[in-house]
C-alpha positions in Angstrom: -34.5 -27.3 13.9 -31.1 -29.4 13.8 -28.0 -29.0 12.0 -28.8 -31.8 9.7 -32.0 -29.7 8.3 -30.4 -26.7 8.1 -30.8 -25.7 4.0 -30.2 -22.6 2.0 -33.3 -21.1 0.3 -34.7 -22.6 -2.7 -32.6 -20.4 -5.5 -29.5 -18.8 -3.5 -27.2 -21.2 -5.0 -27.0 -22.0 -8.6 -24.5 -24.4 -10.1 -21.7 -23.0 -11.8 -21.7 -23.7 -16.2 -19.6 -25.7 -17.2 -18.0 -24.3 -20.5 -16.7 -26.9 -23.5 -18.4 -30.0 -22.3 -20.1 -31.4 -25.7 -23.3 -29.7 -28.1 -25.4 -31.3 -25.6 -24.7 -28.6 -23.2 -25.6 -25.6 -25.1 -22.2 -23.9 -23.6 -20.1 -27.0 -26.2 -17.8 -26.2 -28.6 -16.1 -22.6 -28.3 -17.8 -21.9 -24.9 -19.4 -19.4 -25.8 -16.9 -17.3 -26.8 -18.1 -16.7 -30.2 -15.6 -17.8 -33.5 -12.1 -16.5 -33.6 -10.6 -13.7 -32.5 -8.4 -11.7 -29.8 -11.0 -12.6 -27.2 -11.8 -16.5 -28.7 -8.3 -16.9 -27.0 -6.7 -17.7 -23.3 -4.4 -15.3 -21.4 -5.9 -11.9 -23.3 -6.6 -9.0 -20.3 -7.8 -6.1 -23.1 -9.4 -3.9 -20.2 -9.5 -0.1 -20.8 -8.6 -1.2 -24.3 -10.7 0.9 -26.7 -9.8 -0.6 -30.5 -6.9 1.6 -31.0 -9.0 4.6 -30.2 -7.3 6.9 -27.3 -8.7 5.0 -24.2 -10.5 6.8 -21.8 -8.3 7.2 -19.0 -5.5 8.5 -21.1 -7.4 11.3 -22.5 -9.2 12.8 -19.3 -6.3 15.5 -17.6 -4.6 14.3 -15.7 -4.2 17.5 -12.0 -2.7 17.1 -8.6 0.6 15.6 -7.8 1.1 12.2 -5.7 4.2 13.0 -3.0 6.6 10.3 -3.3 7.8 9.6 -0.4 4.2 10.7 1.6 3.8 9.1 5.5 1.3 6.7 5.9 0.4 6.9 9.7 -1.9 4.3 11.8 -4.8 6.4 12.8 -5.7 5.5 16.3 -9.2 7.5 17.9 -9.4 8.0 21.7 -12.5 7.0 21.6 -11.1 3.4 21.0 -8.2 3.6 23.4 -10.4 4.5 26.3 -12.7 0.9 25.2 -9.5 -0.8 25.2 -8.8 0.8 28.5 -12.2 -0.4 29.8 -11.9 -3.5 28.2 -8.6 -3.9 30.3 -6.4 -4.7 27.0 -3.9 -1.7 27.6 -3.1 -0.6 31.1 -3.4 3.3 31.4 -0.9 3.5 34.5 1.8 2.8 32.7 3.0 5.1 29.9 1.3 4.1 26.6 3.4 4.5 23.8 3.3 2.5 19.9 4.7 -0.4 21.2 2.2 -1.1 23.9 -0.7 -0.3 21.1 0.5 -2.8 19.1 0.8 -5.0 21.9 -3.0 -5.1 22.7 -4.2 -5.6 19.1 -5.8 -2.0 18.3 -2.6 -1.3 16.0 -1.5 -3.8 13.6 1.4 -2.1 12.4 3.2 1.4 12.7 3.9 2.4 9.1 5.6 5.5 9.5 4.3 6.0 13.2 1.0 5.9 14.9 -1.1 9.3 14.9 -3.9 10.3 17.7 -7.1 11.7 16.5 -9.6 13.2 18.4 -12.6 11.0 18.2 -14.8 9.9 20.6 -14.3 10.9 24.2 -11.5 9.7 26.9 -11.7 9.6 30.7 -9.2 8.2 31.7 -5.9 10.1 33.0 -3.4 8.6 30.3 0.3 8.9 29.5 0.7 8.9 25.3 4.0 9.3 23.8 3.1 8.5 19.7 4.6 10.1 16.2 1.9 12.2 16.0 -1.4 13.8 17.3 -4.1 16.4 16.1 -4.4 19.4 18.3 -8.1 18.9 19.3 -6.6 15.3 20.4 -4.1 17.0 22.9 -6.7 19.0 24.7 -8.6 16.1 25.0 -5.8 14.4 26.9 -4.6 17.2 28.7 -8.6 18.0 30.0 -9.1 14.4 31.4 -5.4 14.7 33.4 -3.0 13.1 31.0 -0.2 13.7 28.6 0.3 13.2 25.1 4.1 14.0 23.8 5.0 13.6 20.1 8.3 12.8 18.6 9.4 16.2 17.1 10.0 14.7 13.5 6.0 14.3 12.6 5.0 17.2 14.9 2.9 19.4 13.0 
């Protein structure tokens, strides 16, 4: 096989109908949009609209509150900072901290600080110093030799 007879398979693509292109195209005139009408027209969004009637969303109950001004944290999993460890992105004997996770791509930004979880397994004696961490995550440091300090502000 060579590039030049490389094809998709018969039926995976269709070509797309042109609407309001002459009776000849059984899609001509109003484009199928029927006659008249709120919906006959450009620029009309009417989603969730019921006809008047009490939409759907505004009369289930609303419960719960949303927190205004919630953290968002980056999750991070030791499990992937021991494969960027092996992978030799971040070097573990030097103190990690968010900076240095952003640095070698597992982080993409620190919202409101970066958080350790506990999943997957580390080996490697490691220095963290992050927003946050679960508990179970600080064991797990502390058994394979390292540290992991918080910044008192997000500690649990």
């Amino acid at each position: 096989m060579k590039l030049n007879e490389l094809r998709d398979n018969p039926g995976a693509t269709k070509k797309r109908t042109r609407v309001g292109r002459g009776p000849g195209s059984g899609k001509g005139k109003m484009g199928g949009r029927g006659i008249k009408g709120q919906k006959s027209r450009s620029g009309v969004a009417i989603n969730g609209y019921e006809g008047g009637q009490m939409p759907l969303y505004q009369r289930l109950p609303k419960r719960g509150f949303n927190k205004p001004n919630r953290k968002a944290f980056a999750v991070v999993n030791l499990g992937l900072i021991q494969k960027f460890i092996d992978a030799g992105k971040i070097d573990a004997k030097k103190a990690i901290d968010e900076d240095a996770l952003i640095a070698s791509g597992l982080v993409r930004r620190k919202l409101d600080g970066v958080r350790i979880l506990a999943k997957g397994e580390i080996t490697t004696k490691v220095e963290l110093s992050v927003t946050g961490a679960s508990k179970s995550a600080v064991e797990a440091v502390e058994k394979a030799g390292g540290s992991l300090t918080t910044t008192a502000a997000a500690a649990e």
